[in-house]
N, CA, C and O atoms as a GROMACS GRO file, in nm:
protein
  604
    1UNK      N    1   0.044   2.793   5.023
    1UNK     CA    2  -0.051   2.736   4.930
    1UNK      C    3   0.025   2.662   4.819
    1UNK      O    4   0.101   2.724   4.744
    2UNK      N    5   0.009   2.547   4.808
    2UNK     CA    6   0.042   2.434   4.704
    2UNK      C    7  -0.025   2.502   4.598
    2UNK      O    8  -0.140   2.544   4.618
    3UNK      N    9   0.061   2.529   4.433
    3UNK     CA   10   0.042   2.560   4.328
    3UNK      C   11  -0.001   2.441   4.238
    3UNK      O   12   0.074   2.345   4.223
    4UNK      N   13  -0.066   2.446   4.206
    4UNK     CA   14  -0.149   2.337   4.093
    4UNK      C   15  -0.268   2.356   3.946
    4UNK      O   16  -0.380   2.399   3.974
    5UNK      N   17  -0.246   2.332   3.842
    5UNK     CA   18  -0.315   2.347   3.760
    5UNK      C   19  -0.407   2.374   3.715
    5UNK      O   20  -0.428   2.402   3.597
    6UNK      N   21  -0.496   2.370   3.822
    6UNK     CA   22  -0.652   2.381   3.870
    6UNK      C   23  -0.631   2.505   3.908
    6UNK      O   24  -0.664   2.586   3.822
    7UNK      N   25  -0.578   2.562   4.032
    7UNK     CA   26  -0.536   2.672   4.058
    7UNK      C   27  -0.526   2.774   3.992
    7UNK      O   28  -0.589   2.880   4.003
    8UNK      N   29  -0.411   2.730   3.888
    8UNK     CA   30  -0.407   2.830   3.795
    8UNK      C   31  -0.472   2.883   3.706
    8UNK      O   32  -0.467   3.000   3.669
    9UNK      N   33  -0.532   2.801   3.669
    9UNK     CA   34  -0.658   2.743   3.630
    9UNK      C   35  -0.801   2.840   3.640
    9UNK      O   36  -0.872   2.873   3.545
   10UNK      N   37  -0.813   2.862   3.737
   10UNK     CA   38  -0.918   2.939   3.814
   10UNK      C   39  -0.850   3.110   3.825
   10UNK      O   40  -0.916   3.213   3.808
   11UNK      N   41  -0.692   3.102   3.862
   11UNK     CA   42  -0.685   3.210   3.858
   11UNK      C   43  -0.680   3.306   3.755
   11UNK      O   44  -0.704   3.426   3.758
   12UNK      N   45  -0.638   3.216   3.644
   12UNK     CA   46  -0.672   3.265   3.474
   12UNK      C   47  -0.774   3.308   3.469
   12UNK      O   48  -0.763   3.426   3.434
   13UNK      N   49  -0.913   3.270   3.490
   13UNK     CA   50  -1.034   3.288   3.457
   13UNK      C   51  -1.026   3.432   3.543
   13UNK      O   52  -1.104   3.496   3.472
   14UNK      N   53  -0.999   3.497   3.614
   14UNK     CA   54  -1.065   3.599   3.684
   14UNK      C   55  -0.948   3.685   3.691
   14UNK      O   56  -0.986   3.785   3.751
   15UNK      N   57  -0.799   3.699   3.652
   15UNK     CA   58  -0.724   3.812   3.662
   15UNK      C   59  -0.664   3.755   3.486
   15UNK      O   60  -0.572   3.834   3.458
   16UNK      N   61  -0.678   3.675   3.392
   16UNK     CA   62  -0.639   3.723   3.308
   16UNK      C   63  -0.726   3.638   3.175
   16UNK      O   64  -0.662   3.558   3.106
   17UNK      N   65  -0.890   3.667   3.144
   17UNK     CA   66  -0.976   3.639   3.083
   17UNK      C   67  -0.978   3.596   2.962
   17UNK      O   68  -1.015   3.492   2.909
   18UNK      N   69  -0.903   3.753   2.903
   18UNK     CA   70  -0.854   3.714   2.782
   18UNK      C   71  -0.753   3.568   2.722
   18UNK      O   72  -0.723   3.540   2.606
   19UNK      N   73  -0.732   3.525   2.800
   19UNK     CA   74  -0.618   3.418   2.780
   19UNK      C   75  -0.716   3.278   2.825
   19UNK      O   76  -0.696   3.167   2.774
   20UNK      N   77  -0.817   3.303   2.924
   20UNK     CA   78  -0.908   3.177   2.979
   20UNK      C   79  -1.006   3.151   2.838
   20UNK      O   80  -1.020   3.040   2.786
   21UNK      N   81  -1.070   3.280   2.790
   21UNK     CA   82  -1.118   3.254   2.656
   21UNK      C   83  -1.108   3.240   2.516
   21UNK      O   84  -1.164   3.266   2.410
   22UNK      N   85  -1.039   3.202   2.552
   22UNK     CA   86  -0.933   3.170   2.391
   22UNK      C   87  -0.862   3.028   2.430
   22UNK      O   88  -0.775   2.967   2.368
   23UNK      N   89  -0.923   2.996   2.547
   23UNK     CA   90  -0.874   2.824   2.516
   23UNK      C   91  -0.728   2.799   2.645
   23UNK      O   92  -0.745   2.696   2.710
   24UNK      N   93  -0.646   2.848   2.670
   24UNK     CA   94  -0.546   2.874   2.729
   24UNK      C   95  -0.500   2.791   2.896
   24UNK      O   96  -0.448   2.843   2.995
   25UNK      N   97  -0.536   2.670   2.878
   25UNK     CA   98  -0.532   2.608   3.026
   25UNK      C   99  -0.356   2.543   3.103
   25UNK      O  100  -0.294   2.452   3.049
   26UNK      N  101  -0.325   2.589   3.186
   26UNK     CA  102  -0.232   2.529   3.242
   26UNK      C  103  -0.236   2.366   3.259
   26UNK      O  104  -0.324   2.300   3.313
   27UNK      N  105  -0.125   2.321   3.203
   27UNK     CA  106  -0.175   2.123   3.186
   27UNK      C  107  -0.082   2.064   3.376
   27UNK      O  108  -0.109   1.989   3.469
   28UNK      N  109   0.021   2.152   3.340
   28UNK     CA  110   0.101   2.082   3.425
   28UNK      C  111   0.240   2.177   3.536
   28UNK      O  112   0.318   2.251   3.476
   29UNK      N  113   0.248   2.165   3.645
   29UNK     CA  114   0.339   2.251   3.668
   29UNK      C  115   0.407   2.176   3.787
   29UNK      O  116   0.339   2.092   3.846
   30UNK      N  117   0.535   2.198   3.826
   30UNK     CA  118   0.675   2.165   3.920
   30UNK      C  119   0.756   2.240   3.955
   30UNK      O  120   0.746   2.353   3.909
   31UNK      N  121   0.873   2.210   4.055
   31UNK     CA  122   0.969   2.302   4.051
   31UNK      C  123   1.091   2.355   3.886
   31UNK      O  124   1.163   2.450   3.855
   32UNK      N  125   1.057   2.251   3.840
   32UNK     CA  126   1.132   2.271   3.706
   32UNK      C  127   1.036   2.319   3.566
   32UNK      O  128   1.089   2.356   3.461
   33UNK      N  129   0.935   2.312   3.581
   33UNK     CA  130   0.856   2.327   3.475
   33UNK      C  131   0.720   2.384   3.496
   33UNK      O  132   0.667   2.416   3.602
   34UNK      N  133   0.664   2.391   3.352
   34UNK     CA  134   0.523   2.507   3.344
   34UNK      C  135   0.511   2.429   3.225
   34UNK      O  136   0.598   2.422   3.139
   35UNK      N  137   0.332   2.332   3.219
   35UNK     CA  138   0.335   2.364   3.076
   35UNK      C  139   0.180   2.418   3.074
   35UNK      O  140   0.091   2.405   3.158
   36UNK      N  141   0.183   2.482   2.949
   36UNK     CA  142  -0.009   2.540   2.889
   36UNK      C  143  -0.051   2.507   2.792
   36UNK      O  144   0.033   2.537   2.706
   37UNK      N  145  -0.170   2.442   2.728
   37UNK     CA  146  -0.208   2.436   2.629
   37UNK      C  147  -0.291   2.478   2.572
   37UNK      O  148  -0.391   2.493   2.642
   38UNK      N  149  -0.308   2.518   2.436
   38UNK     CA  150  -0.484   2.598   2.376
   38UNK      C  151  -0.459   2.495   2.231
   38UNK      O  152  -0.364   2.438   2.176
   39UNK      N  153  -0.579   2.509   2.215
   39UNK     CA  154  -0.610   2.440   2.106
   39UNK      C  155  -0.675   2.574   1.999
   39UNK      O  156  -0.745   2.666   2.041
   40UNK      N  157  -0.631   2.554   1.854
   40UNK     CA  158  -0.643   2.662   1.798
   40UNK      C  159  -0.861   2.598   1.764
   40UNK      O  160  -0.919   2.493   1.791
   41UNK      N  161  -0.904   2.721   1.704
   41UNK     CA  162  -1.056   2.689   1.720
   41UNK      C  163  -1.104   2.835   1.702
   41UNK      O  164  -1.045   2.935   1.741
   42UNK      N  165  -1.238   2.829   1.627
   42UNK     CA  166  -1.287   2.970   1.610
   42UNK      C  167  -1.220   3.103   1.676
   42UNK      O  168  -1.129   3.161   1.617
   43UNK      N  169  -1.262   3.141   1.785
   43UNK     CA  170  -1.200   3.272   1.895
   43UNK      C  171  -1.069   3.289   1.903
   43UNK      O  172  -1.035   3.374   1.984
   44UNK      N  173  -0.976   3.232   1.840
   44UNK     CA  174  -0.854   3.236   1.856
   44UNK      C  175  -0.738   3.257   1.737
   44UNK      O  176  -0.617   3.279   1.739
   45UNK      N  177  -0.863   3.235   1.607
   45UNK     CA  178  -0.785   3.180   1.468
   45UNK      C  179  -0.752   3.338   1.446
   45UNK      O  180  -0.796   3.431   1.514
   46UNK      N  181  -0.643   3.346   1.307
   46UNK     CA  182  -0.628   3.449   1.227
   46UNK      C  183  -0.671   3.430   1.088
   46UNK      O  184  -0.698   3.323   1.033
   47UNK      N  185  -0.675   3.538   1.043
   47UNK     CA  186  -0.700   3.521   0.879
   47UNK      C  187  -0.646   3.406   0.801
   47UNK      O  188  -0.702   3.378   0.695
   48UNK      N  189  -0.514   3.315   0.852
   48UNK     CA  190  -0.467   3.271   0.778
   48UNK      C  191  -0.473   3.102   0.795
   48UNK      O  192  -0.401   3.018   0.743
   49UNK      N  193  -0.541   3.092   0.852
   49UNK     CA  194  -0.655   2.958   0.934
   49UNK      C  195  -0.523   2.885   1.016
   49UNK      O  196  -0.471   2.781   0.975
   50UNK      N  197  -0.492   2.934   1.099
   50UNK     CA  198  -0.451   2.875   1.210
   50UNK      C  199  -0.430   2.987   1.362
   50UNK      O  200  -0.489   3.095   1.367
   51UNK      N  201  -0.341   2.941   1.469
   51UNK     CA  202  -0.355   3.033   1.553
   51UNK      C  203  -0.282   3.163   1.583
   51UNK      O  204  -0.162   3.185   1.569
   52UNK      N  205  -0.401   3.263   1.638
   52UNK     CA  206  -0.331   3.453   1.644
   52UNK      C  207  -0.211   3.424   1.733
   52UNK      O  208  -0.211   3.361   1.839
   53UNK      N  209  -0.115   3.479   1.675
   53UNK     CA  210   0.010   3.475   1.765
   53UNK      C  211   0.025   3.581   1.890
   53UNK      O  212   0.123   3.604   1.961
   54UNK      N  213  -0.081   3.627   1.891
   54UNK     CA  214  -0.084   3.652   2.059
   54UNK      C  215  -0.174   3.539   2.126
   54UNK      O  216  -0.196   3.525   2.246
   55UNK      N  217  -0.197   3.502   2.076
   55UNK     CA  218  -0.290   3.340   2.157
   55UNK      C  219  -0.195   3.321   2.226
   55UNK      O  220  -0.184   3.352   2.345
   56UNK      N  221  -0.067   3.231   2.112
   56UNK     CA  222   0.050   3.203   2.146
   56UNK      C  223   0.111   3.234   2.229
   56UNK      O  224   0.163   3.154   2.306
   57UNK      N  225   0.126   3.383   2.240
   57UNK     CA  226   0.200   3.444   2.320
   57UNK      C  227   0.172   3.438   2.464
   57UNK      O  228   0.247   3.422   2.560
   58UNK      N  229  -0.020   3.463   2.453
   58UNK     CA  230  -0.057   3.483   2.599
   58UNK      C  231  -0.014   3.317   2.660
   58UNK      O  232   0.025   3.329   2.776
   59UNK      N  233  -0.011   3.168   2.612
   59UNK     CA  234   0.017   3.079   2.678
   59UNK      C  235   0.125   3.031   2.672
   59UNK      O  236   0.126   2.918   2.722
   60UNK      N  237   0.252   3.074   2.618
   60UNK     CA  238   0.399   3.109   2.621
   60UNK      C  239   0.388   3.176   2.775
   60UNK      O  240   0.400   3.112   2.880
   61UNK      N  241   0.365   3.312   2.762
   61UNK     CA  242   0.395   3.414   2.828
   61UNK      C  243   0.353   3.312   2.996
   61UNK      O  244   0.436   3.287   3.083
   62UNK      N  245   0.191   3.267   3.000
   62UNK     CA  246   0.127   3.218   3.129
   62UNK      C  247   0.273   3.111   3.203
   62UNK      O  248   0.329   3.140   3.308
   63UNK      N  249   0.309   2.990   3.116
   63UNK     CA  250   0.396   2.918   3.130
   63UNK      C  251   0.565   2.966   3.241
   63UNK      O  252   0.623   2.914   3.336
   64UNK      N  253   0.583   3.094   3.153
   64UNK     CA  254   0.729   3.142   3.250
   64UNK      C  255   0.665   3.208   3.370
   64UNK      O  256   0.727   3.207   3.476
   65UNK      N  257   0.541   3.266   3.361
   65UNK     CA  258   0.501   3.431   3.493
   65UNK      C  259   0.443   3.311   3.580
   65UNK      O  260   0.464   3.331   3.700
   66UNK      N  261   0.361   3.163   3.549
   66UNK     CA  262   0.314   3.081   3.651
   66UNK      C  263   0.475   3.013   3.738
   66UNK      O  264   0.493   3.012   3.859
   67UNK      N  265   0.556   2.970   3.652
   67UNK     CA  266   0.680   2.940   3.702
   67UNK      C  267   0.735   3.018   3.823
   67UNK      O  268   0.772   2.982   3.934
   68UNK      N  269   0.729   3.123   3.768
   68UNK     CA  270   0.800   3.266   3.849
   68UNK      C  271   0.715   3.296   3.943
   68UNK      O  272   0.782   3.292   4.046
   69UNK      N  273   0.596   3.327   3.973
   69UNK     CA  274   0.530   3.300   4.064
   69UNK      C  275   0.527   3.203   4.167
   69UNK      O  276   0.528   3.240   4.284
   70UNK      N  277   0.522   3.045   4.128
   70UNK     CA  278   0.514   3.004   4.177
   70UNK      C  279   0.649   2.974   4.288
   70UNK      O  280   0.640   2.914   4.395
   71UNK      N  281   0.770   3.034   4.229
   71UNK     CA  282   0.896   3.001   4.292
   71UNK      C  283   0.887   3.094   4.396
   71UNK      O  284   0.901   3.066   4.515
   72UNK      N  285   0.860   3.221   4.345
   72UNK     CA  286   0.810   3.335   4.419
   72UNK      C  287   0.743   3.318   4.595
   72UNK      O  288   0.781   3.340   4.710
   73UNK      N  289   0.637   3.274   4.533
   73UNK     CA  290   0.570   3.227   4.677
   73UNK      C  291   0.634   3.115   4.793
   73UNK      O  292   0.638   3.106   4.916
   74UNK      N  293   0.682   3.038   4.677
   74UNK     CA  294   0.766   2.966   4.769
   74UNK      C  295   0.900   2.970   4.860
   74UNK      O  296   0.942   2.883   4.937
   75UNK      N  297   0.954   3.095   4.826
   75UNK     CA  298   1.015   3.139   4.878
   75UNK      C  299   0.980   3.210   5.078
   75UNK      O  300   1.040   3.208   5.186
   76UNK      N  301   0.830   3.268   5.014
   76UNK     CA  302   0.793   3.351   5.140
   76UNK      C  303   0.799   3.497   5.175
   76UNK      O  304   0.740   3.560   5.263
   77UNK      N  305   0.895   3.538   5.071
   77UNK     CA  306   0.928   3.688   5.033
   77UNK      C  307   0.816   3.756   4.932
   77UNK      O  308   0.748   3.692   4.851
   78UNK      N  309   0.814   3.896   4.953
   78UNK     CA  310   0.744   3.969   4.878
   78UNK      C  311   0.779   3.991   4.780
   78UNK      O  312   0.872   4.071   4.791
   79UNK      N  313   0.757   3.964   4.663
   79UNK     CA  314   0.871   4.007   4.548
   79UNK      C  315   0.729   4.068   4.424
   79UNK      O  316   0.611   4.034   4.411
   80UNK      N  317   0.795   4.147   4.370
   80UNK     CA  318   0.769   4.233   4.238
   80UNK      C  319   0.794   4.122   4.131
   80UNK      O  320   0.876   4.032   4.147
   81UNK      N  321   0.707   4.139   4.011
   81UNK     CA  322   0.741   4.084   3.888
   81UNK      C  323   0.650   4.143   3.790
   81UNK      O  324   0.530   4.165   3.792
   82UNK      N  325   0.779   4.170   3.666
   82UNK     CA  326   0.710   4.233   3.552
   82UNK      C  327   0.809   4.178   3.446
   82UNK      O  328   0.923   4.144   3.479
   83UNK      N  329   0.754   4.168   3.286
   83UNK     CA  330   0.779   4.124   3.222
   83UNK      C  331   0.857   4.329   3.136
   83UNK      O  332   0.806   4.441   3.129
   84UNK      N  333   0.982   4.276   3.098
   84UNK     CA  334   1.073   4.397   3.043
   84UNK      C  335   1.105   4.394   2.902
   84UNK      O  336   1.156   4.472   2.822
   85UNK      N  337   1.050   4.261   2.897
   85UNK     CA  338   1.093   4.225   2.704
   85UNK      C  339   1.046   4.119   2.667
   85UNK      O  340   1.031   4.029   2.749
   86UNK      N  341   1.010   4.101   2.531
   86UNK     CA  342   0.984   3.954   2.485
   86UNK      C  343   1.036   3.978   2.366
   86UNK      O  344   1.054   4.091   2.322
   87UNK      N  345   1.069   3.849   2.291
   87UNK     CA  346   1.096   3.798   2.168
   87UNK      C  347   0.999   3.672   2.120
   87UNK      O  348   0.935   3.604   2.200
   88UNK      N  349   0.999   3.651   1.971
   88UNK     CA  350   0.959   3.533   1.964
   88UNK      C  351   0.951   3.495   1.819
   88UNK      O  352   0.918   3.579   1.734
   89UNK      N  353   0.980   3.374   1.789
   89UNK     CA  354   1.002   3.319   1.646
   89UNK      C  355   0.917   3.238   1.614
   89UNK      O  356   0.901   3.163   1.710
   90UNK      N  357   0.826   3.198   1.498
   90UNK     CA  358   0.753   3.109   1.433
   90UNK      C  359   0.784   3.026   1.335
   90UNK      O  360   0.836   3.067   1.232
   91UNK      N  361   0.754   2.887   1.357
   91UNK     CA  362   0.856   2.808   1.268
   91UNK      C  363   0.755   2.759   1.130
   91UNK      O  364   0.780   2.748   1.010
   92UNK      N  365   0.638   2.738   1.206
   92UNK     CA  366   0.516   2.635   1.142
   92UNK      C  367   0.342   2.728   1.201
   92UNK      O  368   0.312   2.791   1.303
   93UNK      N  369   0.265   2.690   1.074
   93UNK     CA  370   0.148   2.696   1.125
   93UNK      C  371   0.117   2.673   1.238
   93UNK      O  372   0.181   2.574   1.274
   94UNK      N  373   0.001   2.740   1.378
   94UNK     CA  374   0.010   2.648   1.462
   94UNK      C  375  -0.128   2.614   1.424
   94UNK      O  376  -0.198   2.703   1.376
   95UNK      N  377  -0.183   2.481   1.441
   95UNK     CA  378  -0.293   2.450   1.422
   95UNK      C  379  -0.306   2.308   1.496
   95UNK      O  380  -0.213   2.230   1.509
   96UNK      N  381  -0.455   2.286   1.548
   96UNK     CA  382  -0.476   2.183   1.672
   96UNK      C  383  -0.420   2.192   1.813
   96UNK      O  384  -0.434   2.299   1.873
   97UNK      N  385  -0.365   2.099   1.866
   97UNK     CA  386  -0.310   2.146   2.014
   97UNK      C  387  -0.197   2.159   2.006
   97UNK      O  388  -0.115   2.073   1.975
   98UNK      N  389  -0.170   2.324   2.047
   98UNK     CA  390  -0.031   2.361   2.105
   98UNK      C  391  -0.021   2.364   2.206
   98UNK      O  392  -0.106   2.428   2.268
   99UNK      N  393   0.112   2.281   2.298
   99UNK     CA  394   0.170   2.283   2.409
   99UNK      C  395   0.248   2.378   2.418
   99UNK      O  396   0.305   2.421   2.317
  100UNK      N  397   0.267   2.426   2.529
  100UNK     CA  398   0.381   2.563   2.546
  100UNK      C  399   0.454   2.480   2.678
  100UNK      O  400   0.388   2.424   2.766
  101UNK      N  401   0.586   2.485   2.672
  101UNK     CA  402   0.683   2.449   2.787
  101UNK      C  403   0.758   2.530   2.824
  101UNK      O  404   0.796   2.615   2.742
  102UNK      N  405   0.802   2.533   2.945
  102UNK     CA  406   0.950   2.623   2.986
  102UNK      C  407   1.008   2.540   3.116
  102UNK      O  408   0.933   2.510   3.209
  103UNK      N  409   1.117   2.515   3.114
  103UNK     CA  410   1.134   2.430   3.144
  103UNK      C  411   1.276   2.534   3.219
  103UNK      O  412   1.378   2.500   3.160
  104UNK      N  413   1.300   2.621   3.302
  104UNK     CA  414   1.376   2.725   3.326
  104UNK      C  415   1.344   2.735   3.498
  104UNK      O  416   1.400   2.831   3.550
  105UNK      N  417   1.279   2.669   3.571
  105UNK     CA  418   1.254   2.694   3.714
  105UNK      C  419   1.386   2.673   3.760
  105UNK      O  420   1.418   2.775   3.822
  106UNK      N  421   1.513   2.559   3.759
  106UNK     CA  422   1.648   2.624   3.801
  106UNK      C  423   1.687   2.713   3.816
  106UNK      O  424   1.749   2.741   3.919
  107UNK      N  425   1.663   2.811   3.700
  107UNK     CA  426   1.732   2.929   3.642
  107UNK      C  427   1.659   3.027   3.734
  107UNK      O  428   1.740   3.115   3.764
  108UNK      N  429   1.547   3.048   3.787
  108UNK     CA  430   1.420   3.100   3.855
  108UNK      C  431   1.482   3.105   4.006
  108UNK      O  432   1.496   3.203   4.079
  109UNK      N  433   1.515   2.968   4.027
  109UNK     CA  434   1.622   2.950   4.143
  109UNK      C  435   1.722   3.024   4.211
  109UNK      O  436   1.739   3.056   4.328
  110UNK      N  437   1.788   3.044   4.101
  110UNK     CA  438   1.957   3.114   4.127
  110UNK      C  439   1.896   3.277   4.118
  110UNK      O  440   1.968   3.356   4.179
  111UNK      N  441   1.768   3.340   4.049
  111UNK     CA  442   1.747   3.462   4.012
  111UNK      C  443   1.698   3.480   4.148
  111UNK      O  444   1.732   3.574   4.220
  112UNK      N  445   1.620   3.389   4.178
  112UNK     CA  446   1.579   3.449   4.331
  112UNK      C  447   1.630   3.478   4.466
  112UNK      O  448   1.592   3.551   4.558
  113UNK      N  449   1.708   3.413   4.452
  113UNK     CA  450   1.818   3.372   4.601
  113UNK      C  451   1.889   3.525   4.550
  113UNK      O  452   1.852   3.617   4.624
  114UNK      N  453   1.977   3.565   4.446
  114UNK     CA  454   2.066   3.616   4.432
  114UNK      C  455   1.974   3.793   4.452
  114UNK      O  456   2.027   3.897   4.492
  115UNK      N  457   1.797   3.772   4.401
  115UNK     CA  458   1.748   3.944   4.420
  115UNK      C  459   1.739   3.939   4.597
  115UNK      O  460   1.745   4.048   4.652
  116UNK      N  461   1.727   3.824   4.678
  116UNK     CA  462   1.666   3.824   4.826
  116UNK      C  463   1.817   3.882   4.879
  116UNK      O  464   1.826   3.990   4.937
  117UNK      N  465   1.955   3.778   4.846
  117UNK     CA  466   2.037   3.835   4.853
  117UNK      C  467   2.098   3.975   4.841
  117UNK      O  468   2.147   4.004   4.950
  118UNK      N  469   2.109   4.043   4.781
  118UNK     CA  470   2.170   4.182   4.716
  118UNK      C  471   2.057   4.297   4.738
  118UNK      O  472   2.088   4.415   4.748
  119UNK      N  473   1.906   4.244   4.746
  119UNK     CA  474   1.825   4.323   4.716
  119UNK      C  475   1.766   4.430   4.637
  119UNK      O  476   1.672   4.509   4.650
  120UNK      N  477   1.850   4.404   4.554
  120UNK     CA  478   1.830   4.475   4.415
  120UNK      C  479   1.718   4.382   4.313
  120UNK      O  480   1.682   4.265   4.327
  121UNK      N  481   1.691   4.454   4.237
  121UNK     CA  482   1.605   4.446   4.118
  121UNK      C  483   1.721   4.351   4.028
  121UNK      O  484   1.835   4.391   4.007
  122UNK      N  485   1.667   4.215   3.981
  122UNK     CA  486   1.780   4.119   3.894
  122UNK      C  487   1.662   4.078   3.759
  122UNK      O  488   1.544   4.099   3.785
  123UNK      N  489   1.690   4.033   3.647
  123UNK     CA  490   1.631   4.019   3.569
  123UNK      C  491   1.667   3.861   3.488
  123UNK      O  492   1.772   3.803   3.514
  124UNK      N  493   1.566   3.805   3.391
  124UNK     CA  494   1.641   3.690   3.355
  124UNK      C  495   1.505   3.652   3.280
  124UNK      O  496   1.385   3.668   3.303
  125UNK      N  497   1.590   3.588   3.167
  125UNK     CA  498   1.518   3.557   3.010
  125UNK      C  499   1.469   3.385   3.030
  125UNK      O  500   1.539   3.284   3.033
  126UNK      N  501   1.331   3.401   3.042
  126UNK     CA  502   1.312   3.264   3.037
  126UNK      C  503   1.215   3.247   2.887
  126UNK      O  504   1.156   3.329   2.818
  127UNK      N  505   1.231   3.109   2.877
  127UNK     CA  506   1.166   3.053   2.727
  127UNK      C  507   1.105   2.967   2.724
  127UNK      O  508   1.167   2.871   2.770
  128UNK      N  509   0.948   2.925   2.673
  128UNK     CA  510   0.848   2.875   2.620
  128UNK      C  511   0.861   2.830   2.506
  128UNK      O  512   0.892   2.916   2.424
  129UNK      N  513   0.849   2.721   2.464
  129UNK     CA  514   0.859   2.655   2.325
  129UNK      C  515   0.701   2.572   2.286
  129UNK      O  516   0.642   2.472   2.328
  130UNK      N  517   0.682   2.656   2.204
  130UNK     CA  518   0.520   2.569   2.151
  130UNK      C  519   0.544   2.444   2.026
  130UNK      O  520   0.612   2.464   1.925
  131UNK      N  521   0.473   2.319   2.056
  131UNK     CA  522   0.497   2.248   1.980
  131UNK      C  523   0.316   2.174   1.944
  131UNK      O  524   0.218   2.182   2.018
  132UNK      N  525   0.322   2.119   1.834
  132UNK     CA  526   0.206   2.082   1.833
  132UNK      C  527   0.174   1.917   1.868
  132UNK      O  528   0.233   1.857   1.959
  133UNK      N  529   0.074   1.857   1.783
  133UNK     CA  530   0.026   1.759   1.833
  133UNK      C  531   0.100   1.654   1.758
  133UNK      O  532   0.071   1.535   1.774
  134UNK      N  533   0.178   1.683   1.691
  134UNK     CA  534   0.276   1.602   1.626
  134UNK      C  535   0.411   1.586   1.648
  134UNK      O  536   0.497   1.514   1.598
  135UNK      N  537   0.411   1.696   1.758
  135UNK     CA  538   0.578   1.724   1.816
  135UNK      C  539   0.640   1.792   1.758
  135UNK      O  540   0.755   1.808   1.798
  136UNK      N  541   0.585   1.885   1.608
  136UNK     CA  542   0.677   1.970   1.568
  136UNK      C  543   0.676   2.110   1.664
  136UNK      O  544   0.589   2.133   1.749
  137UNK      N  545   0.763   2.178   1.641
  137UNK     CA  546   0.798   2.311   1.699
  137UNK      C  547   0.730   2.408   1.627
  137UNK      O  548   0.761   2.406   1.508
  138UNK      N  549   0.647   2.492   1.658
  138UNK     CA  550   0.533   2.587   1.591
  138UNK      C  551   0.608   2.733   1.622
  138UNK      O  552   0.598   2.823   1.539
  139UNK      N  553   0.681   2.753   1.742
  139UNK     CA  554   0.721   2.885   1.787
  139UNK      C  555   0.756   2.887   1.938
  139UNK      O  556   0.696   2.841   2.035
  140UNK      N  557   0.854   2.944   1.930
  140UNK     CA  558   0.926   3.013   2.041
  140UNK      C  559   0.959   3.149   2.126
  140UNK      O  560   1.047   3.225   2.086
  141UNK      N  561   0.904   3.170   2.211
  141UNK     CA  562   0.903   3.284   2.323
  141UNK      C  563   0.977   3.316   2.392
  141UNK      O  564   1.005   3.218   2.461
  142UNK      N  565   1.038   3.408   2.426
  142UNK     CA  566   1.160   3.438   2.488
  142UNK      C  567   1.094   3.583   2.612
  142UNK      O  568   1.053   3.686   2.557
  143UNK      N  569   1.092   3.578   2.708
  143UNK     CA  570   1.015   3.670   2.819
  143UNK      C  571   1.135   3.683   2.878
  143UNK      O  572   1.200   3.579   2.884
  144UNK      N  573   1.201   3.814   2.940
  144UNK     CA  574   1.277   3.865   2.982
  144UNK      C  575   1.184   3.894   3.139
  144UNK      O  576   1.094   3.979   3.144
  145UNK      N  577   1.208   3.840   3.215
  145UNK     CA  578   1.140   3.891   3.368
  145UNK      C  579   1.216   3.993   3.431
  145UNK      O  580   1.338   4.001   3.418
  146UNK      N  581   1.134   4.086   3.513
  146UNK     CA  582   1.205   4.136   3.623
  146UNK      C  583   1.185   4.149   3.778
  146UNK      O  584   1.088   4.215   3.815
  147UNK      N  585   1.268   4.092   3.876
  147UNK     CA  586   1.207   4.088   4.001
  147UNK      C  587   1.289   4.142   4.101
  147UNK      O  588   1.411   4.133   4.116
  148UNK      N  589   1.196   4.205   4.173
  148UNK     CA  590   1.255   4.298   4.289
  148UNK      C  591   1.192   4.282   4.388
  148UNK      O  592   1.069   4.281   4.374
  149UNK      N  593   1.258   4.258   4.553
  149UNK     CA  594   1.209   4.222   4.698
  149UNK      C  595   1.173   4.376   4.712
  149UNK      O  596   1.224   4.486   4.689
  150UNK      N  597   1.059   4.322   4.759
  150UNK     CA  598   0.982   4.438   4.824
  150UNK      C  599   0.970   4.476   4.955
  150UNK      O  600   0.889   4.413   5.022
  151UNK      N  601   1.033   4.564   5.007
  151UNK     CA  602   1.078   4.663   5.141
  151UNK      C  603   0.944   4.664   5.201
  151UNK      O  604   0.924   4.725   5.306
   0.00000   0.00000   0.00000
């Protein structure tokens, strides 16, 4: 199955809701990239009139696990994935449309070959960068994955 935006799209809406209602749509995806966007707006704001930084997070977070997935499948192997850590820094208000990028599917590359290889459980830090509608940098996500072939 060809991975596509729409796709993801749909699959948001029904395994991860919270993130479909609050605005959270996949714009664009490749072998090298993931991007998501939400627009900040009532359901999503914080006290401090712009957007809850788990908004953020959940379309940070969608950006690396759609990546990883999608390399995943393409592979053909059964593989495990869970998220073991996150970080993340805020630079600026976010307010209007935030883009989230990760731009780490290489890196997704070498993690996968090397867990199919060895068969062990391998792990690897990928990053989402939200910027707004002006191109500044609003905040940065850092998701530590973990994936293991499944016997």
């Amino acid at each position: 199955m060809n991975v596509t935006p729409t796709k993801l799209n749909t699959y948001m809406a029904f395994k991860l809701p919270a993130a479909y209602l609050c605005g959270v749509r996949t714009r664009f995806i490749d072998d090298k990239k993931c991007e998501a966007a939400v627009k900040h707006r009532w359901i999503n704001q914080n006290p401090f009139k712009s957007m809850f930084w788990a908004v953020q997070g959940m379309a940070a977070e969608f950006t690396t696990g759609a990546l990883m997935m999608a390399k995943i499948q393409s592979t053909g192997k059964k593989m495990s994935m869970l998220v073991t850590a996150n970080r993340a820094s805020y630079s600026k208000k976010a307010r209007g449309k935030i883009t989230f990028t990760c731009k780490d599917g290489e890196l997704v590359d070498a993690l996968l070959e090397k867990a199919i290889v060895t068969g062990t459980g391998e792990t690897l830090t990928m990053t989402s960068v939200g910027v707004d509608e002006a191109g500044d940098e609003v905040s940065t996500f850092h998701f530590e994955w973990s994936v293991k072939l499944k016997v």
